[in-house]
N, C-alpha and C positions, 0 to 999 in steps of 0.2 A: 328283801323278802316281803317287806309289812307291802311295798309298792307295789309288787306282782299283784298279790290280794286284793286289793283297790280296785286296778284295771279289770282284774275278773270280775269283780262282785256289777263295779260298770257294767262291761260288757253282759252279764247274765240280766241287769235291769233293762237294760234297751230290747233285750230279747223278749223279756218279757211283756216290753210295752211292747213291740211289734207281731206278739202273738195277741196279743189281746185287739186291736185294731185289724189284724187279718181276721181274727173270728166275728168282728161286730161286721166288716164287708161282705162275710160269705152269710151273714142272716140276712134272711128275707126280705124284701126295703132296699135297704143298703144302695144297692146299685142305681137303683133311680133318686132316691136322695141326691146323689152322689150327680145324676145328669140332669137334676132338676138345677141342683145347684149350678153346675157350667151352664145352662142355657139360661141362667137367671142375668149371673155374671156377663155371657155373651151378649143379652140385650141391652143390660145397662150400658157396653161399651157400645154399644152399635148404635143406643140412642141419643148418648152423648155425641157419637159422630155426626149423626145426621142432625143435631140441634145444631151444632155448629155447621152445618154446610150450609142450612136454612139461613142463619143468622148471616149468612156472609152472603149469603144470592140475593137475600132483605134489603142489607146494607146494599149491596150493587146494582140493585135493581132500581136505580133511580136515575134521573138527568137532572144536570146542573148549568143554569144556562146566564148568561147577562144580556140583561135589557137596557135601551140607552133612547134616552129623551133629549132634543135639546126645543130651548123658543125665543126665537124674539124678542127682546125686554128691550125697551127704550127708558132712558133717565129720567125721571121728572121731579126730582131734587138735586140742586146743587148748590154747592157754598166757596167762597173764596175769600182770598187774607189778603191784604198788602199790608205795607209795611214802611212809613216815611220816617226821613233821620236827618235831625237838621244841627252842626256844629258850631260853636261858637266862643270865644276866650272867656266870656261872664254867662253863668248860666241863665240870667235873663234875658240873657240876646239867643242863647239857644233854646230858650222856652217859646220868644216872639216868637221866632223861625221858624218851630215845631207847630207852632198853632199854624201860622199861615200856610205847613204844606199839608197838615192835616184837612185846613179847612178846602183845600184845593181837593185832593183825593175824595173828600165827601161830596163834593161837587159836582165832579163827574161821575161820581157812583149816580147820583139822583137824576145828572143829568141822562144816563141812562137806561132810567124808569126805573130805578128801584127806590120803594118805598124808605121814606125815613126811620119809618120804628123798627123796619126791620135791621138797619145801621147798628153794629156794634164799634163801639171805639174801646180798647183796653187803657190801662195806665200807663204815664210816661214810664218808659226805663230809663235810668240817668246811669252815665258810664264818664270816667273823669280819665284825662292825659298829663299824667305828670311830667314837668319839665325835665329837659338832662342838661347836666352840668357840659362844660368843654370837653370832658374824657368820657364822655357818653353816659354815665352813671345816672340816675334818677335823684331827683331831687324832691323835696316835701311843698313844690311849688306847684299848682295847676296850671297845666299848661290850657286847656282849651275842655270843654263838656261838650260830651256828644248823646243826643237825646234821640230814642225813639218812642214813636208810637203805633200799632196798628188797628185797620182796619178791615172787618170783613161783616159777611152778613150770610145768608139763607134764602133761597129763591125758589121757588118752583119752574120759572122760567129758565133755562139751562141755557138757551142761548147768548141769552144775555148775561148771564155769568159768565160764559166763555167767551162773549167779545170783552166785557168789562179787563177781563184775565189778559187777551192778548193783545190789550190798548193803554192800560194804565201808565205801562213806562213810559206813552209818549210825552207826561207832561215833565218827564227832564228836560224837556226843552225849554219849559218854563222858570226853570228853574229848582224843580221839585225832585228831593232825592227819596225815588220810589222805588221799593221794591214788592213785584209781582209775586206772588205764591203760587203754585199749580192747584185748578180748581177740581175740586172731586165733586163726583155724579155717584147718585145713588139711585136704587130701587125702592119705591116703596113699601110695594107689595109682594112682598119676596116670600113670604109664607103660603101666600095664594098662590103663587107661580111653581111653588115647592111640591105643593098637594097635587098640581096637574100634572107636573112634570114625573112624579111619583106613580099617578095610575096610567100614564104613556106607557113609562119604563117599565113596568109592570104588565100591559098587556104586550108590549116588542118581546119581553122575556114570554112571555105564553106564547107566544106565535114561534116564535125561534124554535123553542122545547116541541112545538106539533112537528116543525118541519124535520128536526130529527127523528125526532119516532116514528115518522109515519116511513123513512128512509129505510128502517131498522122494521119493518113491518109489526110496530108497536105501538100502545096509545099512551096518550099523556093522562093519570092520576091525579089524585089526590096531591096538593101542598106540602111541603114535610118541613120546608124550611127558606127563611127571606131575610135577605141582608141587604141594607142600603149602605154605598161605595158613596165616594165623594161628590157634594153637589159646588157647582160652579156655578160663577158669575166672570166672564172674561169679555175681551172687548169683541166685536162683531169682526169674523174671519181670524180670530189667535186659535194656536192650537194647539193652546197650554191646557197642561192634563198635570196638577200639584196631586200629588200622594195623600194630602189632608186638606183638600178642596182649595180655592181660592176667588177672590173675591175684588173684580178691577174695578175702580174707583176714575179712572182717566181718562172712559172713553163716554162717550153719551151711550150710542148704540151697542147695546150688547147681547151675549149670546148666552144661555143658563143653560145648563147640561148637568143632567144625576145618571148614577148609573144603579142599578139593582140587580143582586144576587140572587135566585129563586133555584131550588132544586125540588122537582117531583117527582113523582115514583112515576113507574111504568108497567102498561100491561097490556 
């Protein structure tokens, strides 16, 4: 009984708020209030739509193109190493032996035509052979010392580092246990090569970007954005493309290639 009561006294308040709300609609105002409000609402929706539709034709409205340079570089620095090793039962006789193929190896360096100061000699490495007993095992005997030393230098001359490189072995003929290292070729100028190569790739990407818009019966804008992709250094005719650039040391003649990312707007 108490809960009939309730639901009624409810239901009589609701009526009464919805008589009071039907009277403040049928006064005067009311009604356009009432569509000022929906068409207030309706534009806010509508201009939220249409900022996003802008923002996204903004965003699309651009070309995104790569430009690619490559040039010509030639080595004009190189360097090379050898490396002589002379063995012996007393390490005095392997120290002799060490001098006289050292002093061989320097010889034909000079002989030829590189300077002497520019001659690097590092320090002996000494490495010792211990003797083995009849059942093979090692023993606290020195069997024999084997010594190296090497030798390299720094040239501007590049040819002559690379005959020096593919002739040194000849003096095991003499007697001399040599060994040749592979000579590396460098660029000097590779910052300045970088900077040209840079405003090539730069205008090949503006010319690319014309040739499409102008396909699209559109023109090329404003800049919006420019990324530089990997610059290389490879041997002359490779067509190695490393993901994080790369940089050949092997060949004299070589080829430098960057690439550049450029997107602009369009209109």
């Amino acid at each position: 009984m108490q809960g009939g009561n309730m639901s009624d006294a409810k239901l009589v308040g609701n009526r009464g708020v919805f008589s009071r709300v039907g009277g403040w609609i049928a006064t005067p105002g009311a009604g356009i209030f009432l569509l000022g409000a929906t068409l207030a609402f309706g534009v806010l929706g509508a201009s939220d739509t249409l900022g996003r539709a802008l923002r996204t034709m903004n965003r699309d409205n651009s070309i995104t193109v790569k430009g690619v340079a490559e040039l010509a570089v030639t080595s004009d620095r190189g360097s090379w190493w050898g490396k002589v090793r002379a063995t012996a039962a007393t390490l005095p006789e392997a120290y002799a032996a060490l001098e006289t193929s050292t002093a061989a190896l320097r010889g034909f360096v000079l002989s030829k035509g590189i300077s002497a100061d520019l001659i690097v000699i590092t320090s002996v490495d000494i490495s010792k052979e211990m003797l083995r007993d009849e059942k093979g095992n090692l023993t606290n005997k020195i069997e024999r010392y084997t010594l190296t030393q090497s030798l390299g230098f720094i040239s501007p001359n590049v040819e002559v580092v690379r005959n020096i490189s593919q002739e040194a072995t000849a003096l095991i003929k003499d007697g001399v246990e040599v060994e040749s290292g592979s000579p590396v070729y460098k660029v000097s100028s590779i910052e300045k090569t970088k900077l040209e190569l840079l405003e090539q790739a730069t205008a090949n990407a503006y010319e690319r970007a014309q040739v499409l818009a102008r396909g699209s019966g559109s023109g090329v804008g404003g800049l919006i954005s420019a990324a530089q992709g990997v610059y290389q250094i490879v041997a002359q005719g490779s067509t190695s493309s490393g993901e994080y650039g790369e940089y050949d040391t092997s060949a004299i003649e070589k080829t430098a290639r960057v690439v550049v990312t450029l997107e602009y707007s369009v209109r």
